[in-house]
MARRO-920958 format. One record per residue (C-alpha): x, y, z; residue in three letters. Coordinates in pm, 1 decimal. Layout:
xx yy zz aa
X Y Z ALA
...
//
This chain:
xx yy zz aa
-3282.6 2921.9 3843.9 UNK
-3305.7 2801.2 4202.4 UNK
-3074.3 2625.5 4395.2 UNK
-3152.9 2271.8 4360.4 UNK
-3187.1 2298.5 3945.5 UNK
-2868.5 2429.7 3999.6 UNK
-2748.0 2156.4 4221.4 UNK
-2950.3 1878.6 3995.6 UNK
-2727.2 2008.7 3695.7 UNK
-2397.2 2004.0 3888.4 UNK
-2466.1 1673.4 3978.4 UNK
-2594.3 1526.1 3644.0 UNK
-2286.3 1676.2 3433.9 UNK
-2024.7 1523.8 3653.3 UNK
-2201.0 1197.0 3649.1 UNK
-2251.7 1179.6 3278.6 UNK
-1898.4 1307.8 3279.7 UNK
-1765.8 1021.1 3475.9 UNK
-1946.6 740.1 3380.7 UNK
-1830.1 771.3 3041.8 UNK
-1461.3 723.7 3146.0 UNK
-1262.5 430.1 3095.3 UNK
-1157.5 444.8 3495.0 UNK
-1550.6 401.2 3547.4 UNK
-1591.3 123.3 3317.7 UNK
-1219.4 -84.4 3451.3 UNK
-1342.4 -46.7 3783.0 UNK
-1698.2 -111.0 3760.1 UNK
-1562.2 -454.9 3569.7 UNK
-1268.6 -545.7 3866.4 UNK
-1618.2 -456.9 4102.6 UNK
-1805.0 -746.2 3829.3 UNK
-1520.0 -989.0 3869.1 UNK
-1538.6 -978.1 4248.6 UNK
-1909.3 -1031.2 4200.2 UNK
-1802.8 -1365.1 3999.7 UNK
-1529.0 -1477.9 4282.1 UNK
-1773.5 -1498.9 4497.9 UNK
-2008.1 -1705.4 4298.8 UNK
-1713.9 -1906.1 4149.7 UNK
-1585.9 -1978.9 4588.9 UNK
-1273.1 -1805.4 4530.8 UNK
-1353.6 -1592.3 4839.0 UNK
-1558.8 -1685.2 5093.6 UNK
-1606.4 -1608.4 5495.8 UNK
-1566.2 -1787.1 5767.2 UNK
-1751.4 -1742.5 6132.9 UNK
-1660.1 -1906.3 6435.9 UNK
-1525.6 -2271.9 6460.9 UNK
-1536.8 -2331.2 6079.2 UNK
-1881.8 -2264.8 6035.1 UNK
-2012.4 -2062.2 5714.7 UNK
-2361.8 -1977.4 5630.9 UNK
-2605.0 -2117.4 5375.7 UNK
-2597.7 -1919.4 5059.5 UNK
-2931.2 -1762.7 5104.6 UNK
-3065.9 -1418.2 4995.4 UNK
-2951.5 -1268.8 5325.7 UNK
-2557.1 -1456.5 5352.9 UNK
-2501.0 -1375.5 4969.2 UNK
-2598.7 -1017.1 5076.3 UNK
-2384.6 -952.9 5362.2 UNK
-2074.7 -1152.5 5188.6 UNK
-2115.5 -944.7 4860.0 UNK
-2204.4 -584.8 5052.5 UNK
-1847.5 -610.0 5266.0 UNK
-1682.4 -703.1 4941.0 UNK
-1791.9 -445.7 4744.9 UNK
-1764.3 -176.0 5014.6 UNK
-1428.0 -268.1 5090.2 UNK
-1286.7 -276.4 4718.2 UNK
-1516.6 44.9 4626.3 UNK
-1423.2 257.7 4913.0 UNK
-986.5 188.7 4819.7 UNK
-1027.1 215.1 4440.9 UNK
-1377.1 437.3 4420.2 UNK
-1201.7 690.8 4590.7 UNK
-906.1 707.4 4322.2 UNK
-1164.9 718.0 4089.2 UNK
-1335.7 1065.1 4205.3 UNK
-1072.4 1203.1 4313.1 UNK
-1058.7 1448.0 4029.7 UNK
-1361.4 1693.0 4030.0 UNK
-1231.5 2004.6 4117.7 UNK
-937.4 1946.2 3934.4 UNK
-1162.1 1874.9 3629.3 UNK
-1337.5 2229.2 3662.8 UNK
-984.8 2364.4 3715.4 UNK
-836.6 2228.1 3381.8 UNK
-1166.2 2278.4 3191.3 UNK
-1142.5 2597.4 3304.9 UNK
-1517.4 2591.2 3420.0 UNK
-1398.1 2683.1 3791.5 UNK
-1299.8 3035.1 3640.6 UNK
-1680.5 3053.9 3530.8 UNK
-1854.4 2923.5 3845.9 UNK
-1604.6 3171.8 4121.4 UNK
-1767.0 3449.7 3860.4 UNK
-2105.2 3367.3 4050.5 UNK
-2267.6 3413.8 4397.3 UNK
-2227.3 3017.6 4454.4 UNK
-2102.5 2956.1 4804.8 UNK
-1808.8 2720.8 4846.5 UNK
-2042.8 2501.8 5055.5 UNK
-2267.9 2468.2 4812.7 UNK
-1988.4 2355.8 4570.7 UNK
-1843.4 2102.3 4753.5 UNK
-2198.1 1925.5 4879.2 UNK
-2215.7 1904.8 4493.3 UNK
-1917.5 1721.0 4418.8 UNK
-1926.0 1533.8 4714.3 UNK
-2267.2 1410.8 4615.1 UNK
-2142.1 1402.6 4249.0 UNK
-1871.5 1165.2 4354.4 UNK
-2123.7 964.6 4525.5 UNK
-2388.3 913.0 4248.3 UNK
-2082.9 780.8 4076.4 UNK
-2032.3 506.5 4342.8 UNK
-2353.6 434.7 4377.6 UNK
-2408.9 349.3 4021.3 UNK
-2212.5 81.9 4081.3 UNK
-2330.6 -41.2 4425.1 UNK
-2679.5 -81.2 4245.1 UNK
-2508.9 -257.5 3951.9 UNK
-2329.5 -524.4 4192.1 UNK
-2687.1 -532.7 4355.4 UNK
-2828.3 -679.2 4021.6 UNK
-2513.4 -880.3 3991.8 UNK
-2602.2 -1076.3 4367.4 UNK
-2915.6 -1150.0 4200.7 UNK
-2738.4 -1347.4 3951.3 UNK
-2482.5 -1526.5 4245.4 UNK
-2743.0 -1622.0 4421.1 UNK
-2923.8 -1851.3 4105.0 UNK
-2566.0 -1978.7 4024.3 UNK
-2501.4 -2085.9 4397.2 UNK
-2832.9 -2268.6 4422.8 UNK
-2859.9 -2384.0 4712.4 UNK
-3117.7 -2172.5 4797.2 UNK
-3367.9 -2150.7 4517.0 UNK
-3642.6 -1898.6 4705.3 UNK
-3469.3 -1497.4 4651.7 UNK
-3601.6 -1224.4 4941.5 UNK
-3470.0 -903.2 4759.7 UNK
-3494.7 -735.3 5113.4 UNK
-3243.0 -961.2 5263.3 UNK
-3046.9 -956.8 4939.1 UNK
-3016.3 -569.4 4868.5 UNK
-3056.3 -446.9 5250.7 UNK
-2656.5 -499.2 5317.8 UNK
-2640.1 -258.7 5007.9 UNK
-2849.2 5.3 5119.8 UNK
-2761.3 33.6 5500.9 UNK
-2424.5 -76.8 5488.8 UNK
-2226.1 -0.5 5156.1 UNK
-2417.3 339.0 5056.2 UNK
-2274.4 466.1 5368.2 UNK
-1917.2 390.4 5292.1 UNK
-1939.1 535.9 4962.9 UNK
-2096.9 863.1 5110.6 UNK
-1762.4 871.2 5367.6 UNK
-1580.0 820.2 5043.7 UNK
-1734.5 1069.8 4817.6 UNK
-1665.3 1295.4 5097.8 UNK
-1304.8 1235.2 5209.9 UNK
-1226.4 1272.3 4808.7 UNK
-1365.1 1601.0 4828.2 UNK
-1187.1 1676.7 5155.6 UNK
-858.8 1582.7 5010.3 UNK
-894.5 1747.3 4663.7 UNK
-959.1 2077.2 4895.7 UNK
-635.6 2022.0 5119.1 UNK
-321.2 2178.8 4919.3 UNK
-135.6 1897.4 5059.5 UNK
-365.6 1608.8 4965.0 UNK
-478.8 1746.3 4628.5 UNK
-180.1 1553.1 4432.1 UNK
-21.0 1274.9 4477.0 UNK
66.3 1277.8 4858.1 UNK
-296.7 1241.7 4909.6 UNK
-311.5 943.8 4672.6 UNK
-74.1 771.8 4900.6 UNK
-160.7 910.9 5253.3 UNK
-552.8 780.0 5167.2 UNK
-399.1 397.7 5102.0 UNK
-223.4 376.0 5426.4 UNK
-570.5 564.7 5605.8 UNK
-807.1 317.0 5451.4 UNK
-610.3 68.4 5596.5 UNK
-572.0 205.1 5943.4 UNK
-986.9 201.0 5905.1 UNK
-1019.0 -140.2 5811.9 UNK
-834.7 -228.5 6144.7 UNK
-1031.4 -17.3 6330.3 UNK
-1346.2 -212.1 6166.4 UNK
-1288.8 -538.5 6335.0 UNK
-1170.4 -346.8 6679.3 UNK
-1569.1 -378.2 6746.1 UNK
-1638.5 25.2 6712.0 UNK
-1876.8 92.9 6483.1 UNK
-1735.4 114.3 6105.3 UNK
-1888.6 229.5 5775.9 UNK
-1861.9 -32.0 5617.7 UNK
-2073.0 -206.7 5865.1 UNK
-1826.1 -524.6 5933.5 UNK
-1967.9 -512.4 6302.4 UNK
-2343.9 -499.5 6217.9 UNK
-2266.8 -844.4 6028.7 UNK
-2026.3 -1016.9 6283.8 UNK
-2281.5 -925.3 6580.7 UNK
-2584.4 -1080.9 6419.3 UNK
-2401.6 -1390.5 6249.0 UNK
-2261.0 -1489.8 6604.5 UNK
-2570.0 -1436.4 6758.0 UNK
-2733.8 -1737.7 6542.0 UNK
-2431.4 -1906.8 6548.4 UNK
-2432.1 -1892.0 6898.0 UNK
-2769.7 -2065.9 6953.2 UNK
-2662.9 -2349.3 6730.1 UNK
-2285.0 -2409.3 6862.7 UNK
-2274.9 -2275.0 7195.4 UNK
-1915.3 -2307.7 7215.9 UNK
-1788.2 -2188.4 6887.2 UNK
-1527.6 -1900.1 6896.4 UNK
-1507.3 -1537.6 6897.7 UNK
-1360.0 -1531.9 6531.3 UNK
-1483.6 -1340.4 6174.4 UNK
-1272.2 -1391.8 5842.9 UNK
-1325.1 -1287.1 5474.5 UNK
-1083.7 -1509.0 5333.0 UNK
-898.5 -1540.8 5019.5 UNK
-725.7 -1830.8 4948.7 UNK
-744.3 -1971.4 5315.3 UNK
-900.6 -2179.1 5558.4 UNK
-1229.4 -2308.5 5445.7 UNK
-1551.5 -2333.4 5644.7 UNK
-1611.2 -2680.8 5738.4 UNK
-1983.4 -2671.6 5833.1 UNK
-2275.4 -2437.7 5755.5 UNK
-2534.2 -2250.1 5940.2 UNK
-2892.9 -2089.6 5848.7 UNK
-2839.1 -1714.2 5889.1 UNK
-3162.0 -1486.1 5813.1 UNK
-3001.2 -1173.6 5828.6 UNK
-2956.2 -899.1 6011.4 UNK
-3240.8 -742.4 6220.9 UNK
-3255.8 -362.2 6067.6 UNK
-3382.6 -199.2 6452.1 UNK
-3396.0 141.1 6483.8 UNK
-3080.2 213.0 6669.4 UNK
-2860.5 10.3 6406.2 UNK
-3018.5 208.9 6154.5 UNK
-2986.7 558.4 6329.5 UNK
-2618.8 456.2 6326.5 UNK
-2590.2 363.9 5996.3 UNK
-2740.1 745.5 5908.2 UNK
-2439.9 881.5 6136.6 UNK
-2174.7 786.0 5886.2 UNK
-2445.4 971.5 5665.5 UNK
-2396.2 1258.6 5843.6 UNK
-2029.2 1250.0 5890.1 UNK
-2014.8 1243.7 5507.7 UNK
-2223.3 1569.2 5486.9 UNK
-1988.9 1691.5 5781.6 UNK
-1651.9 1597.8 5577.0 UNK
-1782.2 1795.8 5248.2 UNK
-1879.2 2107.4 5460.2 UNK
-1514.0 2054.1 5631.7 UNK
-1391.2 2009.5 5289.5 UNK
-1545.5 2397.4 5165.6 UNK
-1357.2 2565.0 5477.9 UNK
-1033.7 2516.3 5240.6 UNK
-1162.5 2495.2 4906.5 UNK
-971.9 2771.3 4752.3 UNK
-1293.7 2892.0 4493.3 UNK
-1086.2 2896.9 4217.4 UNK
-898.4 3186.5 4334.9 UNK
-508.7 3199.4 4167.0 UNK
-389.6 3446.6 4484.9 UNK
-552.4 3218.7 4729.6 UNK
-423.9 2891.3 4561.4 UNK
-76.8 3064.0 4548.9 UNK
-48.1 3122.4 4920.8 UNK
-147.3 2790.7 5012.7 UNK
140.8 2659.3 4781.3 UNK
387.1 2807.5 5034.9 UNK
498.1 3110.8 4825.2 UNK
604.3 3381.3 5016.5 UNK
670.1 3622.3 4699.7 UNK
379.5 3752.7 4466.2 UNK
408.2 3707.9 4125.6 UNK
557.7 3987.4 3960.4 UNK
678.6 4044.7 3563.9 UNK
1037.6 3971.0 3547.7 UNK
1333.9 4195.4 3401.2 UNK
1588.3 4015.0 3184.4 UNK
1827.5 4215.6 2961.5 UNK
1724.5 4306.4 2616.0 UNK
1877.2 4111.9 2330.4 UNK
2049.5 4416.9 2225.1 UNK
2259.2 4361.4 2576.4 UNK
2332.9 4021.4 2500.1 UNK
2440.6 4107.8 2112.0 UNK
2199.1 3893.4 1992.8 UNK
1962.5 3920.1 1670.3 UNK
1618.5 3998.2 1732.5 UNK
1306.5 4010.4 1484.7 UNK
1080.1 4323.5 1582.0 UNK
718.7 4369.1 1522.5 UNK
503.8 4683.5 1570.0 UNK
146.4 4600.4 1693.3 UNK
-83.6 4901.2 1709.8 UNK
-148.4 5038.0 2057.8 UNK
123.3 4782.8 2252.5 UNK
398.9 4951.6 2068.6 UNK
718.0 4730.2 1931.4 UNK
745.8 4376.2 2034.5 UNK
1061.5 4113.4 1988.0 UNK
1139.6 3779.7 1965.8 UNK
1408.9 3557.2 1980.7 UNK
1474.8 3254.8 1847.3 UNK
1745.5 3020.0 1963.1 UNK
1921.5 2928.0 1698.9 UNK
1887.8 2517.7 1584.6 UNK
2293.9 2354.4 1626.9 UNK
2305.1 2017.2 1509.4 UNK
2542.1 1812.7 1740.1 UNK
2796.2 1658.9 1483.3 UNK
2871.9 1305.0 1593.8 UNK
2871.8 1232.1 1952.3 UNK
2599.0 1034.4 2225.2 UNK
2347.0 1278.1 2311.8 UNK
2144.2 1054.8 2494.8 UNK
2333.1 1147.5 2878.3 UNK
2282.2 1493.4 2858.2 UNK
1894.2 1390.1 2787.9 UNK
1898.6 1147.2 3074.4 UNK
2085.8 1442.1 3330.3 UNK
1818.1 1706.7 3208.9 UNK
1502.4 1406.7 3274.4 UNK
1687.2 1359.3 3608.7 UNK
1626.8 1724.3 3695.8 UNK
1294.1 1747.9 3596.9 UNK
1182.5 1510.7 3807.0 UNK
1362.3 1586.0 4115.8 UNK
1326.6 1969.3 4033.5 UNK
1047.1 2042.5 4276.4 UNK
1182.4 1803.7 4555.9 UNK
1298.4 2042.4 4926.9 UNK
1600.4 1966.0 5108.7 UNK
1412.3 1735.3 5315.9 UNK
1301.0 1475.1 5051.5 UNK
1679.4 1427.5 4961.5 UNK
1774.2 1398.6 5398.5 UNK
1509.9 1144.0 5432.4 UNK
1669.7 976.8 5066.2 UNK
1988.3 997.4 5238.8 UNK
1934.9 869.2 5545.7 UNK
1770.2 553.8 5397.1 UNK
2077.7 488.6 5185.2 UNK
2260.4 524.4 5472.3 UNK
2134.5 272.7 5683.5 UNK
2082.2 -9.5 5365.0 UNK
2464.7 44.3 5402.1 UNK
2532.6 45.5 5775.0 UNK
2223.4 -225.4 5842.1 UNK
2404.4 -496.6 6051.6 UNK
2116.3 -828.0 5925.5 UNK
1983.8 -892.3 5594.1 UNK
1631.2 -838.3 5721.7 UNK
1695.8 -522.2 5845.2 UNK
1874.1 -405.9 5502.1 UNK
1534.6 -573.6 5316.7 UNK
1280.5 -386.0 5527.6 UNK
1465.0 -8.5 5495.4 UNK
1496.2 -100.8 5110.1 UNK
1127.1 -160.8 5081.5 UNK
1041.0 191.2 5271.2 UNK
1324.2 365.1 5047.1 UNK
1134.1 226.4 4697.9 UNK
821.1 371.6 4829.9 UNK
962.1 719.3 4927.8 UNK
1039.8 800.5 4516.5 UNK
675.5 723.8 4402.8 UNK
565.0 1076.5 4372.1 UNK
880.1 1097.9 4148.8 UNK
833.4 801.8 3925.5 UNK
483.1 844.3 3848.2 UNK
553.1 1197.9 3656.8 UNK
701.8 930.4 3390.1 UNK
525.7 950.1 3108.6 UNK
220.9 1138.4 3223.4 UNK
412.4 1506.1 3269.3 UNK
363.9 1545.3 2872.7 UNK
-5.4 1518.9 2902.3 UNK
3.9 1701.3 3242.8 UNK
91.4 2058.8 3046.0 UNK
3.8 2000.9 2724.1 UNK
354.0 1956.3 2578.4 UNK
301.5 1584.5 2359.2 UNK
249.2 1779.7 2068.0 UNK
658.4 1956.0 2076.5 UNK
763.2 1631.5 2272.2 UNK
722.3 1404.2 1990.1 UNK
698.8 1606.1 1678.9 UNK
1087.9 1615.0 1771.0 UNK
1375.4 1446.8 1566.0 UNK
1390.3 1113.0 1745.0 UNK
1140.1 1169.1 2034.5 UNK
1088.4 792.5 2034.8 UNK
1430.5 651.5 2038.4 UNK
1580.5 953.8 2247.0 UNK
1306.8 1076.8 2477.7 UNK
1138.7 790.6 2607.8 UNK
1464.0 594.0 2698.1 UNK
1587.7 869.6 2877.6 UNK
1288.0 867.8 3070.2 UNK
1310.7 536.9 3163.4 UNK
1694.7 513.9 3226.6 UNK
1649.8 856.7 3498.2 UNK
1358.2 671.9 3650.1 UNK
1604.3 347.7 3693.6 UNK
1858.6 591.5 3806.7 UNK
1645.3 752.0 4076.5 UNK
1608.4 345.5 4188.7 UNK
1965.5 265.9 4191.3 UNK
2050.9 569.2 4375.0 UNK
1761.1 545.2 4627.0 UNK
1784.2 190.0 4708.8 UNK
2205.4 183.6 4622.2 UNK
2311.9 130.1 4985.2 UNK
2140.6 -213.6 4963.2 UNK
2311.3 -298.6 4592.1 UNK
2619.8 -180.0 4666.4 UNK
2649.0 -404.9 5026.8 UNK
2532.7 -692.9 4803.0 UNK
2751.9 -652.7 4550.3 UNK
3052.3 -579.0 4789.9 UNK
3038.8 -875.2 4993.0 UNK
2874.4 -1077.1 4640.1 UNK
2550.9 -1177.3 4754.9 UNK
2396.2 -1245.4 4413.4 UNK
2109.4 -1378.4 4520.5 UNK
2029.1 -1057.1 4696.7 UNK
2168.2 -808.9 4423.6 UNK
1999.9 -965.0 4133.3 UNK
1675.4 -943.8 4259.5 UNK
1738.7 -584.4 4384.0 UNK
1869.4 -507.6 4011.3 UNK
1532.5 -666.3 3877.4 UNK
1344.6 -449.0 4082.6 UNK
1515.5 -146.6 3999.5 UNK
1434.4 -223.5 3686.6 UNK
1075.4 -303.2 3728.2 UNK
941.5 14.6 3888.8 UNK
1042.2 297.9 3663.8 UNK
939.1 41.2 3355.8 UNK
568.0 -11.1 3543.0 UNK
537.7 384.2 3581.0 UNK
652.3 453.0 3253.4 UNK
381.6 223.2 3111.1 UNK
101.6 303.8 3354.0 UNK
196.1 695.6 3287.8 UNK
218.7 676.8 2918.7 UNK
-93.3 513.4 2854.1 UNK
-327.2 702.9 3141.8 UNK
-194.4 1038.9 3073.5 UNK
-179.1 1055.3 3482.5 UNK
28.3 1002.2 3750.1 UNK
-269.8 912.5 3978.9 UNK
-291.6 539.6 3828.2 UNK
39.1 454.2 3920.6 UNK
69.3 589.1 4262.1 UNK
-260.9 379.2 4370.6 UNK
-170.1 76.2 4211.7 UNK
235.6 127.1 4316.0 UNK
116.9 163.0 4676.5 UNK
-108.2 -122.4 4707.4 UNK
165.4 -382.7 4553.1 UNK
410.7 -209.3 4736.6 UNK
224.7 -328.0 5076.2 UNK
84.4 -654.6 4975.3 UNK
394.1 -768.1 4821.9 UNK
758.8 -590.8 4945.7 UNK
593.2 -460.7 5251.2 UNK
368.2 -800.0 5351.8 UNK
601.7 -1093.3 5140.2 UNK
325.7 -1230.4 4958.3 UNK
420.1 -1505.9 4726.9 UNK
453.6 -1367.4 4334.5 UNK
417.9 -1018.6 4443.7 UNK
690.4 -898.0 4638.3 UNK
920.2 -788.9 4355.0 UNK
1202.9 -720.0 4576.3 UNK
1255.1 -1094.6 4690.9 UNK
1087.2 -1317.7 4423.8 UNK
1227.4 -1498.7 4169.2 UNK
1372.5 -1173.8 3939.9 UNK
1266.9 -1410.6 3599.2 UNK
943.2 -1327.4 3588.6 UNK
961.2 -975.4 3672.4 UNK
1243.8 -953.2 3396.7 UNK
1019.6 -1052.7 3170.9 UNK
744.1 -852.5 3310.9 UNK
990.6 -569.4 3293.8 UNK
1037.5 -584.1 2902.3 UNK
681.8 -641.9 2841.8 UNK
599.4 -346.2 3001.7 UNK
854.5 -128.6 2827.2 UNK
755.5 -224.1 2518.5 UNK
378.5 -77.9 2608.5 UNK
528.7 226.6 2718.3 UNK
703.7 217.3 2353.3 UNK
397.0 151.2 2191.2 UNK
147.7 385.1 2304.8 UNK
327.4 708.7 2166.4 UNK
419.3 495.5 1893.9 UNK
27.7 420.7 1806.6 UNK
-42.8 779.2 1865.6 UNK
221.6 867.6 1644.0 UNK
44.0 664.4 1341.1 UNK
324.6 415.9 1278.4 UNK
138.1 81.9 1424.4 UNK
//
């Protein structure tokens, strides 16, 4: 078989693969509904002194080709992120390092893989600005050039750059997991900044602002250097006829760049692929020891009963079994909420708990409220690698099946997951409680206490029902900035009224409850 049947069928698996997912579908439907907010005028831009263009076939394409590269290359990247980890758990990665494929080869695959993926939806919200444009109506007469050419030479790039960089960071041993989940939040943003710095971006936000200013110009000489995609703000006060922008040569040579650059970020990304290699995969944990069979002391040492059985040509084997001691009387739920505690914090270094420390320390010492507010909102994003093993660390290795075939696995196990992950919050964001509640500043503590409450409940859910910690840590860090981080109204948790998120706290428990519960067969 040659190479590109080989590369055909790497592609068309993980596409099928994905497509079929319920991530695929709940994105591809936000990516639908921001197709309809469009049409409906819920979001809308804004050029120069108030002016806005005409909803023709070339405005409608622009305005829905930044939307849906900006949305797609945030959550399209969480949604690919995951297909060398696939071939890891399915075990097919042991199959494929058994053959002469190079690692270059491998990750151009996935990296175009991921991007088929993406692009399936691109060409879906293509048919979907057909659709916008016959509900706007004000102009009848559809040019599919003008409508789909923002698509092709503006958000296909940005999806190649994202295939890519999910490759890349799927490849890095410190990006693979969750720290890459977060780090790629706070980088997308840095890169939408950059995009209206006037460099050349791929999502093409300077292609767009260059050309609409340059009619605008010739119709309102004096009209401001000024570009918005608004939500909820300012609205355009006057309109414009904007034809679209003029596809040369040179803006199209630099649209195939970021092309490039995606092709260069997958062939970066197989310089540290690991190719499925346990002793490779192992160093580039940090272990400094090989693995080696461990020595403990037979049973007989530890006078305790052992069951032998002879197998044929391995000699006699034992087992133990730990005796079963029912606990007579007594709470047994803190010793389950001390031993969740551990697990999560098990694999945390010195440094996670200076850094925990340290922010404690200074909610205490803090002399302004402000001050105390914006180290609290940094120390509730420093746990979120922590809180979003809750509920997904059963399906993570395979353990749901002894988890809750045990006596009281809903009414013990699950609320002592919840109460360590509230505990973790308490403890991490305590030296802003405990000020409060020294010097009684209840309306500072109770929404603090709300909060605390909130996060562990939302990963619990999110974890429970996704079987994943990646669901939480996107969504976590995108509230966390637009709301604690950036104040906006009804989503900072931290600061809002705490009824509402009380509310939204016990709603959200009781889905973490139910989704064992349903799997369980007593709904």
């Amino acid at each position: 078989m040659n190479q590109s049947r080989v590369l055909y069928e790497m592609v068309r698996a993980d596409f099928l693969e994905r497509v079929r997912r319920y991530s695929f579908l709940l994105t591809l439907a936000a990516a639908l509904y921001l197709a309809y907010a469009v049409a409906a005028d819920k979001i809308w831009m804004v050029v120069g002194s108030g002016y806005r263009g005409v909803y023709n076939s070339a405005w409608i394409g622009a305005l829905m080709s930044i939307c849906c590269s900006t949305f797609l290359s945030l959550v399209g990247f969480y949604v690919v992120k995951n297909s060398i980890q696939r071939d890891v758990d399915t075990r097919v990665g042991r199959i494929l390092a058994a053959t002469p494929m190079r690692k270059s080869f491998y990750t151009v695959a996935k990296t175009i893989s991921n991007f088929a993926v993406l692009a399936a939806m691109v060409v879906v919200l293509m048919l979907a600005a057909v659709v916008m444009q016959l509900l706007r109506a004000e102009v009848q007469h559809i040019s599919l050039w003008k409508l789909w050419a923002p698509f092709l030479f503006a958000a296909l790039p940005a999806m190649a750059i994202t295939a890519a960089v999910a490759v890349l960071f799927e490849a890095l041993p410190i990006l693979r997991g969750g720290a890459g989940n977060v780090v790629y939040f706070f980088a997308w943003t840095a890169g939408l900044g950059i995009s209206v710095t006037g460099m050349n971006d791929p999502i093409g936000l300077q292609v767009f602002y260059r050309s609409m200013h340059d009619a605008l110009k010739k119709i309102d000489p004096a009209t401001k250097e000024s570009f918005s995609l608004t939500i909820g703000g300012d609205r355009a006060v006057r309109t414009f006829d904007w034809t679209g922008v003029d596809w040369t040569l040179h803006i199209l040579v630099m649209r195939l760049l970021w092309v490039m650059a995606a092709v260069g970020v997958a062939l970066l990304a197989s310089v540290f692929f690991h190719r499925f290699d346990p002793a490779y995969e192992w160093s580039w944990a940090g272990a400094g020891r090989a693995a080696m069979p461990r020595t403990h002391p037979t049973p007989a040492q530890n006078g305790e009963a052992t069951a032998g059985l002879s197998t044929p040509g391995f000699g006699q084997l034992s087992a133990h079994l730990t005796p079963l001691v029912r606990q007579a009387g007594g709470w047994r739920l803190p010793p389950l909420i001390a031993s969740e505690l551990r697990l999560m914090l098990k694999s945390q270094r010195w440094w996670w708990y200076a850094v925990a420390g340290g922010l404690f320390v200074a909610q205490l010492a803090s002399p302004t409220a402000e001050v105390r507010q914006g180290v609290l909102v940094f120390a509730w994003l420093w746990p979120v690698l922590v809180w979003s093993q809750m509920g997904s660390r059963e399906a993570r290795f395979a353990t749901q099946s002894l988890i809750f075939s045990s006596e009281g696995a809903l009414t013990r196990q699950l609320p002592a997951v919840w109460i360590a992950g509230v505990v973790l919050a308490l403890l991490t964001g305590g030296g802003f409680g405990l000020r409060a509640l020294l010097f009684a500043d209840w309306q500072s503590f109770v929404p603090w206490l709300t909060g605390a409450l909130f996060i562990p409940s939302l990963a619990l859910a999110l974890g429970v029902w996704s079987g994943s910690s990646k669901f939480f840590e996107a969504l976590y860090t995108v509230w966390w900035y637009a709301g604690p981080a950036n104040h906006t109204p009804g989503l900072d948790f931290m600061s809002s009224s705490p009824r509402e998120y009380l509310l939204a706290t016990f709603f959200v428990v009781a889905i973490a409850y139910w989704g064992p519960r349903a799997r369980l067969g007593y709904a």
